[in-house]
C-alpha positions in Angstrom: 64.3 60.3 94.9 66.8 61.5 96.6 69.3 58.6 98.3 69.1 58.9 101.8 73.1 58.6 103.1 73.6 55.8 105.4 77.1 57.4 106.6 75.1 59.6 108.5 72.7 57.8 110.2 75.6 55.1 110.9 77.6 58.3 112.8 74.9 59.5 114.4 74.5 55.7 116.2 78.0 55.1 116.5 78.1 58.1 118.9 74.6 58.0 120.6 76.2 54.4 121.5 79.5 56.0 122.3 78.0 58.5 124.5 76.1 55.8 126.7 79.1 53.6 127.4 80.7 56.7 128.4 77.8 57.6 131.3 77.8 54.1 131.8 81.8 54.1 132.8 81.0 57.5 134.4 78.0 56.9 136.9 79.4 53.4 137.0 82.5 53.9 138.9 84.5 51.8 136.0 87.4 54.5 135.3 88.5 54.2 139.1 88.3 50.2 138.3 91.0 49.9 135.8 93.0 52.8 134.1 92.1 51.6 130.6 88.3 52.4 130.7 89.7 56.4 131.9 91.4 56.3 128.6 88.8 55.2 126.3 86.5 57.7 128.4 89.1 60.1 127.5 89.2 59.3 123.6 84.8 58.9 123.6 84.5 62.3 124.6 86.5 63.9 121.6 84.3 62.2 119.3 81.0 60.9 120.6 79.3 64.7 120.9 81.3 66.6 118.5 80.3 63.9 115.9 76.0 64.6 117.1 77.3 68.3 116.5 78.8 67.7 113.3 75.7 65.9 112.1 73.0 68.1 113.9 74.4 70.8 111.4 74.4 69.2 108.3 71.0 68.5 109.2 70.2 71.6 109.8 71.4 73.2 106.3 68.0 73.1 104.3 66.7 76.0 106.8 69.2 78.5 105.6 66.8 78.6 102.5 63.4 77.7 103.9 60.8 80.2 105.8 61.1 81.2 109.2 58.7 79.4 110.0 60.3 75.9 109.2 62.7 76.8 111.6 60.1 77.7 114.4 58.7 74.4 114.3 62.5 72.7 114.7 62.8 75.1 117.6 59.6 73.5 118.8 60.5 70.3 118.5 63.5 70.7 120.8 61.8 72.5 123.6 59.0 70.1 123.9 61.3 67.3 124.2 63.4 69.3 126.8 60.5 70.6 129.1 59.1 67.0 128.9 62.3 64.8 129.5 63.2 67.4 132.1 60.8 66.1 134.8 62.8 62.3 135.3 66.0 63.8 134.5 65.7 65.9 137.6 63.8 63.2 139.5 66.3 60.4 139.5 69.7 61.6 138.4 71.9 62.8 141.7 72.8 66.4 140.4 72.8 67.1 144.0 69.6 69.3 143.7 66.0 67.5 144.4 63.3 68.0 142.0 60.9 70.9 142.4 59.8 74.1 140.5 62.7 76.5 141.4 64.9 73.9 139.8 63.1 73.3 136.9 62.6 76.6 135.9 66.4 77.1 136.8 67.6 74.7 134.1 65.4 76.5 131.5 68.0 79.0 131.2 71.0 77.2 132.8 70.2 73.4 131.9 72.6 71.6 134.5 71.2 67.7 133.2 72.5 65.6 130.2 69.3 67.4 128.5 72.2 70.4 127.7 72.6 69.0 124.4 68.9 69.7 123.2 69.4 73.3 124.9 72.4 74.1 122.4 71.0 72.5 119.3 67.7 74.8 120.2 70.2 77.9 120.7 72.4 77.3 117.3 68.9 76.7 115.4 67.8 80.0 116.4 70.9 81.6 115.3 69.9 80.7 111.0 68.0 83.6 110.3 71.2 85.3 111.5 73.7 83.3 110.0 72.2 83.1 106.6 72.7 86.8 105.9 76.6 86.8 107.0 79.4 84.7 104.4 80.4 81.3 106.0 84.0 82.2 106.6 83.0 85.0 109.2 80.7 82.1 110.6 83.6 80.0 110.9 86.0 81.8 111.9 84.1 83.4 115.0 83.2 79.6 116.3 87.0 78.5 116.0 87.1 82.2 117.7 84.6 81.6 120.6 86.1 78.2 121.5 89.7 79.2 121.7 88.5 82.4 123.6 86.8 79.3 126.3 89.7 77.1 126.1 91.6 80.3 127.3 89.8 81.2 130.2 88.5 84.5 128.6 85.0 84.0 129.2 84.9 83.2 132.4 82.3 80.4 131.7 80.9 78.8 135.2 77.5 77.2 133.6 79.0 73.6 131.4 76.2 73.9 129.3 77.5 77.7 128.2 80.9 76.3 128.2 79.6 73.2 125.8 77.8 75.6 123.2 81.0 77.4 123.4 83.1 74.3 122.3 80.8 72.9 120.2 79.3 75.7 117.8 82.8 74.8 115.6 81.1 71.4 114.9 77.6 72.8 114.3 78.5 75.4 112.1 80.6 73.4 109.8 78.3 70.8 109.4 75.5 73.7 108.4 77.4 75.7 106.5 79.7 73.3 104.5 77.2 70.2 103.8 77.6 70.9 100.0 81.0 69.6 100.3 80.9 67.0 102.9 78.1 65.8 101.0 80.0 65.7 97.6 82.8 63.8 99.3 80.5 61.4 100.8 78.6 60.5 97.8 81.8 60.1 96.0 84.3 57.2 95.0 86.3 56.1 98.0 89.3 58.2 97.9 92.6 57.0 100.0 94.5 59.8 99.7 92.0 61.4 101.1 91.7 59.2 104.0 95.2 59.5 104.4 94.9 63.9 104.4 92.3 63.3 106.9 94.3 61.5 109.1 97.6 63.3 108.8 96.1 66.5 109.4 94.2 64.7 112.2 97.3 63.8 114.0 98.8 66.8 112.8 96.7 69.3 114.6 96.6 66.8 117.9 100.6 67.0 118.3 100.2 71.3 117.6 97.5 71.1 120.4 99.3 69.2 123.0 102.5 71.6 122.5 100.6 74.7 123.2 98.7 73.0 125.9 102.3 72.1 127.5 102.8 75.7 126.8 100.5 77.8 127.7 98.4 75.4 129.7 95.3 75.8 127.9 93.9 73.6 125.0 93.8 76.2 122.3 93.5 73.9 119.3 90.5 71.3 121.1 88.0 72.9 118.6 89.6 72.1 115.6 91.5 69.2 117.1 87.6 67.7 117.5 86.9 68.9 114.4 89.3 67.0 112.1 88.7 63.7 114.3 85.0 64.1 113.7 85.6 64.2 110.1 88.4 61.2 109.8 86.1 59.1 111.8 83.3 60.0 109.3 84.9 59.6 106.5 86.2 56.1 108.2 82.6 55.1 108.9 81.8 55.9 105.2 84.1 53.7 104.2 83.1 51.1 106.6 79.4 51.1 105.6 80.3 50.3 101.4 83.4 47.5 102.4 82.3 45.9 106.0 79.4 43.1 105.7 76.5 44.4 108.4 78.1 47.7 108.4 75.1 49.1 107.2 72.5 48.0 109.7 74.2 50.5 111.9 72.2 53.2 110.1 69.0 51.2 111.4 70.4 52.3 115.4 71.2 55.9 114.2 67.4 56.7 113.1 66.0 55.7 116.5 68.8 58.1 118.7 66.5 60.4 120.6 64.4 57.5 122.7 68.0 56.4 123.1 69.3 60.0 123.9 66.6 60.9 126.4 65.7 57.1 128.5 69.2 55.6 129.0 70.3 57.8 131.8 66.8 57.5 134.1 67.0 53.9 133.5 71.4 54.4 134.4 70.4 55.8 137.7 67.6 53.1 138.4 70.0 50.3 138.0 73.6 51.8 139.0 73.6 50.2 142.6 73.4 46.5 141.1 75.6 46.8 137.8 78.0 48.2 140.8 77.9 45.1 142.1 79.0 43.4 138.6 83.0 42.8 138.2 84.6 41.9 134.7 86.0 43.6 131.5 82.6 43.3 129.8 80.3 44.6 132.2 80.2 48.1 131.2 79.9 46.9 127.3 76.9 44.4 128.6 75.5 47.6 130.5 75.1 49.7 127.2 73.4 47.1 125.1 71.3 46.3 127.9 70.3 50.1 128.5 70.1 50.9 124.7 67.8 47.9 124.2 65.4 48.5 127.3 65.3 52.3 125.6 64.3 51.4 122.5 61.8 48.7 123.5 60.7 51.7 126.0 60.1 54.1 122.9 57.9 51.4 120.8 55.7 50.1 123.6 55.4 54.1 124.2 54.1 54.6 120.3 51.9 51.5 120.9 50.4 53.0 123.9 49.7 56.5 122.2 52.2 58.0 124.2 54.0 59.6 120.9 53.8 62.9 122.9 56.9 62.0 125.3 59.2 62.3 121.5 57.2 64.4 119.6 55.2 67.5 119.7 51.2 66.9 120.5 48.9 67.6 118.1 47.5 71.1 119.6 51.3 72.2 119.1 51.5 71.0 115.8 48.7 72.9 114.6 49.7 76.1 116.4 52.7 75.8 114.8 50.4 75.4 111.3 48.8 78.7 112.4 51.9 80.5 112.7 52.8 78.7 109.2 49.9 80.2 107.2 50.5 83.7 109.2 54.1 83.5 107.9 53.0 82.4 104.2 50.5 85.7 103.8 53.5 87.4 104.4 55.9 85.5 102.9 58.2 86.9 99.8 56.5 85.4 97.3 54.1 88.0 97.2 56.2 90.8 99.1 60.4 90.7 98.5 61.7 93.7 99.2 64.6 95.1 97.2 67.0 94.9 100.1 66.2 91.9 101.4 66.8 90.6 98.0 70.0 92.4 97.7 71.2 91.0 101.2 70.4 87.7 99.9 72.1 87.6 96.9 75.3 89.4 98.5 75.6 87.7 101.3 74.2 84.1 101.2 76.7 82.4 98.9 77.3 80.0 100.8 73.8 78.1 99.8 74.8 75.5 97.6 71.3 76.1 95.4 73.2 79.1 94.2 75.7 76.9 93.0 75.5 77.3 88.8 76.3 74.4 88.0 73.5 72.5 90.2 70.2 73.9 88.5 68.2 71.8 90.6 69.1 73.6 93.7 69.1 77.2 91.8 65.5 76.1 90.8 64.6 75.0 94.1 66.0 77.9 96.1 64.0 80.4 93.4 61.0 78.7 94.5 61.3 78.6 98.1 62.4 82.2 98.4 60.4 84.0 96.1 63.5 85.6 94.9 62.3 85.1 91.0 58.7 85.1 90.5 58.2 83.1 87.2 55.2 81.8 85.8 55.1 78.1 85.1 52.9 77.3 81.8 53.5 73.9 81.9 50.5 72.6 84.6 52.8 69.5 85.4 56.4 71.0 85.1 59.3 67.9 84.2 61.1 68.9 87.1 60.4 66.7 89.9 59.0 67.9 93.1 57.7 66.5 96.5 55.4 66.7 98.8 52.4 67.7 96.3 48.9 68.1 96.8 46.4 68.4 94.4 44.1 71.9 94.3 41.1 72.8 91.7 42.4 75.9 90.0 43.2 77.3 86.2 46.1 79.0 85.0 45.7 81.5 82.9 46.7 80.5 79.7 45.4 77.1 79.6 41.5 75.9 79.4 40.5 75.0 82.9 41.5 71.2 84.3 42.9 69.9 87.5 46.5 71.3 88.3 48.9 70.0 90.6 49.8 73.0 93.6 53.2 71.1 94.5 55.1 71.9 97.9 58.4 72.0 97.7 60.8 69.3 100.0 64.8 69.9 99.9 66.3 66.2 100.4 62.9 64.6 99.1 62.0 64.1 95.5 59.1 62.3 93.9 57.2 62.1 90.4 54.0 64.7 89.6 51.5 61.9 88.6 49.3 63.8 85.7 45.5 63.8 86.4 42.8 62.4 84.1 41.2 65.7 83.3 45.1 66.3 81.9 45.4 63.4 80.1 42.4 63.9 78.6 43.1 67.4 77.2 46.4 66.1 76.3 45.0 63.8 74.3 42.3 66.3 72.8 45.1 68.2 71.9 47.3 66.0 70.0 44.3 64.7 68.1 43.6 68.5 66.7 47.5 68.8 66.3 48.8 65.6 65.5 51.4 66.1 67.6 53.0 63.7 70.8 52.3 65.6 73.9 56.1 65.8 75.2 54.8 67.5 78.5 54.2 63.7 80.2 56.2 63.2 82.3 58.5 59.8 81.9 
C-alpha cells in the first residue's frame, strides 16, 4: 500500500493553524496593539494560503487521468460545503451586509466571506478537463501570467475573491501539474543542498521583488515570490517531520482542516468582544488553540449527532452523483475512444506522470483508467495489485467458469486481490493434471 506522506498533512495544519491566528490578530484588534503581531500578520499571509493552494493541487493531480465524472463529485463536494457554511458566515461575521436572500445569492457568484477559498478550489477543479489536454508549461506560464497581469493593475479586479483566484492559480497549478516531482523529492533522502537552493532562490526572488516593487510600485514577482516560500517551508516541514520528536502528530491536525476551516470564524465573531477585553503577548496564541479546539470538538459531537451533512455531501447527493457516474461509465472510452481524442491525449497530456516509462505502474494504471489500450487480462487474479475491488460472478472467455475478481482501480491506494475458493480450487485441479506449481498466486 501506498505510504500516505505525512509532510502534507503536517503543511496543510501548519497553515489551517497559521490562517486562524491570523483572523484572530485581524478581527482581534492585535496588529494596532503592538507592531510585532502586524509583522507576523504580514509574513502569515505569504505562506498560510498559498501553502492550502500548493497542497489543494497536488491533491488534485489523480483527476487529470480519471473520468469526468470523479471530478463532478469533487466539484460537489465543495459546493455543498459552501452553500451550507454560507448561512452563519453571513449571519454573524460583520461584512457590513445583514443576512438575507439577495446576499446569499450575491456571494454565489461574488463570494465576499472567508468561504472564497472553497469558491476558487471549486473554479480551478473545473478547469482539469481543460487543462489536461494543454502541456504544463503553457499552464504555468499563463498562472505566473494572470498574477503579474493583477499585481499590475491590468485587470481591474474590484471583487478579492477574483483577485485571490488570480494570485493563487500559480500555487494550484504547480501543485497539480508538477506532483510527480514534488512527490519524488519528498519521498527522497534529505538533501541539504537542496534546502540550501530552496532558500537561496527563496530570498533571491524576495530581494528581485521588492526592487521592482520600489520601482514600478507594483508587486510583480508576489506569485512566484509565494511560490518558492511555499516550497522552502515545505521542504522545511519535511525535514522537520523525520528529525523533530512529535513532529509528526502535526499530520493528525492537518487531516481534520475543513471543521477547522469552516467553524473558527463564527465561533471568532461570537467571542471577539471578550478576548478584546484580554491584554498580554499570549492572548492571541491562547485564542487559536482555544478556537481550533472548540472546532474540532464542534465537528465530532456533529458526526455523533448524525449531523455529517454540515462537512459532507448527504446521501441523496451522493447517489445522484452515482447516477451521473454510471451515465458517464456507458459512455466512457472503454468501450468508445475516439481516434482524436486519443491522439489529443497522447500529444498533449505528457505531463501525467503514468506516462512516465520508467514507472510501469502508473503507465498500467493510466491504460486502465482511460481506456486508451484495451487489453484482455487472462490471468483472473492479475499480480499487479489493485484497490478498491469487488467481487462479481462472471467467466472470461478462455478459462472454465469460477468466481473472478472485477477490480476498481484507486490512484494513491493499493491493496492485495485475495483469490477466491472456487480459484483455488481449480488451481489446484490444475496442477494436479499438470504437475505444475500454479505461479498465478499471488504472494
Amino acid at each position: 500500500m501506498k505510504q500516505r506522506l505525512e509532510v502534507l498533512d503536517a503543511t496543510r495544519g501548519i497553515a489551517v493553524a497559521a490562517m486562524v491566528f491570523g483572523h484572530v490578530l485581524l478581527w482581534g484588534g492585535y496588529t494596532y496593539v503592538h507592531p510585532v503581531f502586524g509583522m507576523v500578520q504580514k509574513g502569515l499571509t505569504s505562506f498560510r494560503m498559498p501553502a492550502l493552494m500548493l497542497v489543494s493541487g497536488f491533491l488534485a493531480h489523480s483527476l487529470l487521468s480519471r473520468p469526468f465524472h470523479k471530478t463532478i463529485d469533487r466539484l460537489a463536494h465543495f459546493s455543498w460545503i459552501y452553500l451550507v457554511w454560507l448561512v452563519p458566515l453571513l449571519v454573524l461575521t460583520p461584512f457590513g451586509n445583514e443576512f438575507s436572500f439577495s446576499n446569499y445569492a450575491q456571494n454565489l457568484p461574488r463570494p465576499v466571506t472567508v468561504l472564497w477559498f472553497l469558491w476558487v478550489l471549486t473554479l480551478f477543479t473545473l478547469s482539469i478537463p481543460i487543462v489536461r489536454l494543454l502541456p504544463r508549461q503553457v499552464i504555468l506560464f499563463g498562472s505566473v501570467a494572470l498574477g503579474v497581469a493583477n499585481y499590475a493593475g491590468f485587470l481591474n479586479i474590484e471583487t478579492y475573491s477574483y483577485e485571490n483566484a488570480a494570485i493563487y492559480a500559480l500555487m494550484f497549478y504547480a501543485g497539480l501539474l508538477y506532483r510527480p516531482e514534488i512527490e519524488q523529492v519528498l519521498r527522497a533522502e534529505i538533501s541539504r543542498s537542496l534546502m540550501v537552493k530552496l532558500i537561496s532562490a527563496a530570498i533571491m526572488t524576495a530581494a528581485t521583488a521588492k526592487l521592482l516593487r520600489s520601482w514600478s510600485g507594483h508587486d510583480l514577482l508576489g506569485g512566484p515570490q509565494r511560490l518558492l516560500i511555499c516550497l522552502s517551508v515545505l521542504y522545511l516541514i519535511r525535514i522537520a517531520v523525520d528529525l523533530v520528536p512529535g513532529a509528526r502528530r502535526l499530520s493528525l491536525l492537518g487531516r481534520h482542516t475543513l471543521p477547522i476551516y469552516v467553524i473558527h470564524l463564527p465561533l471568532l465573531m461570537i467571542i471577539r468582544k471578550p478576548i478584546a477585553t484580554v491584554n498580554g503577548s499570549l492572548a492571541p496564541l491562547m485564542t487559536t488553540i482555544l478556537l481550533m479546539a472548540a472546532s474540532l470538538l464542534f465537528y465530532f459531537v456533529a458526526k455523533r449527532a448524525h449531523l455529517e451533512w454540515l462537512f459532507e455531501r448527504p446521501n441523496w447527493l451522493t447517489a445522484l452523483c452515482n447516477r451521473l457516474s454510471e451515465r458517464n461509465d456507458a459512455l466512457s472510452p472503454l468501450k468508445v475512444a475516439p481516434v482524436q481524442v486519443g491522439f489529443s491525449r497522447d500529444r498533449f497530456h505528457r505531463h501525467d506522470p503514468a506516462l512516465d516509462l520508467h514507472d510501469k505502474r502508473r503507465q498500467a494504471l493510466w491504460q486502465i483508467r482511460t481506456g486508451r489500450r484495451r487489453s484482455v487480462v487472462t490471468e483472473p487474479h492479475p499480480s499487479a495489485v489493485l484497490a478498491k475491488f469487488s467481487a462479481n460472478r462472471r467467466a472470461l472467455a478462455d478459462q472454465a467458469p469460477h468466481l473472478i475478481i472485477d477490480p476498481h482501480i484507486g490512484f494513491d491506494r493499493t491493496g492485495a486481490v485475495p483469490i477466491s475458493p472456487d480459484q483455488s480450487a481449480y488451481d489446484a485441479q490444475q496442477g494436479e493434471r499438470d504437475d505444475t506449481p500454479d505461479r498465478r498466486k499471488i504472494g
